[in-house]
C-alpha positions in Angstrom: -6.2 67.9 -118.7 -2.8 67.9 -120.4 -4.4 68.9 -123.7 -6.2 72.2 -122.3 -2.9 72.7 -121.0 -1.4 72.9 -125.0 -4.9 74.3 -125.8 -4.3 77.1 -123.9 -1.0 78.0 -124.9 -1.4 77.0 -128.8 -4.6 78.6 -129.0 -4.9 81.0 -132.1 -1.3 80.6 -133.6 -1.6 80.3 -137.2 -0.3 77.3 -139.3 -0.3 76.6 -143.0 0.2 73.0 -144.0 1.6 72.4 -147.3 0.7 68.8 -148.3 -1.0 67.1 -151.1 -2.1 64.0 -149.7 -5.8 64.3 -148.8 -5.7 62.3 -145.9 -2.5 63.4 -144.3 -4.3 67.0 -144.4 -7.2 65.7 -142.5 -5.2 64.2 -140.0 -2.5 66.6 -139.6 -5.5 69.4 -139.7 -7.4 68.0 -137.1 -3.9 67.2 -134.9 -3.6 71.1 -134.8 -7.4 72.3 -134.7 -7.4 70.1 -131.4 -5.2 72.5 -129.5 -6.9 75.6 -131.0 -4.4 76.1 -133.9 -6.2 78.0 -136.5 -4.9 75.8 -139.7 -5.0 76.6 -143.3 -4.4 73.9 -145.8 -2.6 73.8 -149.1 -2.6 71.1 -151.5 0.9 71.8 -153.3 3.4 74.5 -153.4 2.0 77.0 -156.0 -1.0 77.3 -153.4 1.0 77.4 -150.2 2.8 80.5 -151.9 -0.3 82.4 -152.4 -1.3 81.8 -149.2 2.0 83.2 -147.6 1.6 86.2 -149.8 -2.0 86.4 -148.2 -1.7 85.9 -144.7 0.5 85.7 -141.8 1.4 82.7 -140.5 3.5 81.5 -137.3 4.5 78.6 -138.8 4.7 76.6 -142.0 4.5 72.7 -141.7 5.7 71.8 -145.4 5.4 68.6 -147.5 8.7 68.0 -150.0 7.6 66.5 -152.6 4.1 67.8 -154.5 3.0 68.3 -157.6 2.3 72.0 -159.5 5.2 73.0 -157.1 7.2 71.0 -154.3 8.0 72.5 -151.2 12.0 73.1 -152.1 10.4 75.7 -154.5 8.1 77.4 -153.2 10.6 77.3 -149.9 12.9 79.3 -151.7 10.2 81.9 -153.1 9.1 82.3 -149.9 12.3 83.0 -148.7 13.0 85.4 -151.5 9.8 87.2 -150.8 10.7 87.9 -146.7 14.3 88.5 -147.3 13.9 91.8 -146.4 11.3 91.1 -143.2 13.0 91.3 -139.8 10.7 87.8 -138.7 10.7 85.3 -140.9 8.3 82.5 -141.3 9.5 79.1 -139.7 9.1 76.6 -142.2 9.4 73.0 -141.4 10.0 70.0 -144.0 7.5 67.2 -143.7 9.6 64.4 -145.3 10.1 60.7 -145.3 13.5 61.4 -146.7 16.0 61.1 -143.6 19.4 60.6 -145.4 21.8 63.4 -144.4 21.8 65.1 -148.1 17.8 64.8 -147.7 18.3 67.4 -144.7 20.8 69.2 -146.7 18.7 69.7 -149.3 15.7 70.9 -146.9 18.4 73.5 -145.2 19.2 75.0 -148.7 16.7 75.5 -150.4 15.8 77.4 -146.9 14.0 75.4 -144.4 14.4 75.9 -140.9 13.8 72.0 -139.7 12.6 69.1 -140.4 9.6 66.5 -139.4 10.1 62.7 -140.3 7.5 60.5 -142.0 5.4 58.7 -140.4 4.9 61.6 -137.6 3.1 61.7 -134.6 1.6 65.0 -132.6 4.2 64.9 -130.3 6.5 65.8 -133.2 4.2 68.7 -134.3 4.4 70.0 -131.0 7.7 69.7 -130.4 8.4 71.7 -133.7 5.9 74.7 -132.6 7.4 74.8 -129.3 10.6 75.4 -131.1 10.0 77.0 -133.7 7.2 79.8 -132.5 6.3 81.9 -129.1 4.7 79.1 -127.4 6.8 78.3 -124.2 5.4 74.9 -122.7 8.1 73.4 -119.6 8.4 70.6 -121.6 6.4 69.0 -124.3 8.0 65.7 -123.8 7.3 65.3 -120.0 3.6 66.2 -121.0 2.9 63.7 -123.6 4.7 60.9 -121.7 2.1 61.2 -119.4 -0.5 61.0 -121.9 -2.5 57.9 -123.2 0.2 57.5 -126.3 -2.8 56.5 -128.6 -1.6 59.6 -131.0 -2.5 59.5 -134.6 0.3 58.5 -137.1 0.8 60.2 -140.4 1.6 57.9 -143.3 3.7 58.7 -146.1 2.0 58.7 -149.2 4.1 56.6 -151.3 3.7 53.7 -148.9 
């Protein structure tokens, strides 16, 4: 019941999800697609700039640290490119990095926030209820009522 309540009010925003780790895209993928998110995935940074250049997206869920081009990069071209757009793209840092000049680094190069690793949905929708249109009372009072078997991301390097 809870989740066709965030199914209804996540249905059709568009995410891109930069991150190179096969299974973390799975996951993360199906996380989204369960609440009607339409989801396009990216395996590094090089491909998550194309695809910003190709469509719109409401928000951008973006790994650090990829081969071809992290996401500090292509942040920054991204940001270069919609310098001049009135709306700009949220773009939040998927990261197991959590010191302070981690953050620091992820709000220069041009990031908007920031998602710890391991993560759970309730993060993910706690950034989009941030970070885009959706207006929900309160994500947290919603998923404390829910079953709390949520799927956890893993950092790759683990």
């Amino acid at each position: 019941q809870i989740k066709n309540e965030w199914n209804k009010k996540l249905s059709g925003l568009k995410i891109l999800v930069a991150e190179d780790y096969e299974i973390n895209q799975q996951v993360v993928k199906l996380m989204l697609e369960q609440f009607g998110c339409e989801v396009m995935l990216a395996e590094n940074g090089e491909q998550a700039l194309k695809l910003y250049q190709q469509y719109d997206f409401d928000i951008i869920f973006m790994d650090c640290q990829m081969p071809v081009m992290d996401g500090f990069e292509a942040t920054r071209r991204i940001r270069s490119l919609d310098k001049f757009s009135i709306n700009k793209t949220p773009i939040v840092a998927l990261t197991a990095n959590v010191t302070q000049k981690d953050k620091d680094q992820c709000m220069h190069a041009g990031m908007d926030d920031f998602v710890t690793k391991p993560y759970s949905e309730q993060q993910l929708l706690k950034a989009l209820e941030r970070w885009t249109s959706v207006n929900i009372q309160s994500f947290t009072q919603l998923a404390n009522q829910t079953d709390h078997n949520s799927i956890i991301v893993l950092d790759e390097t683990i």
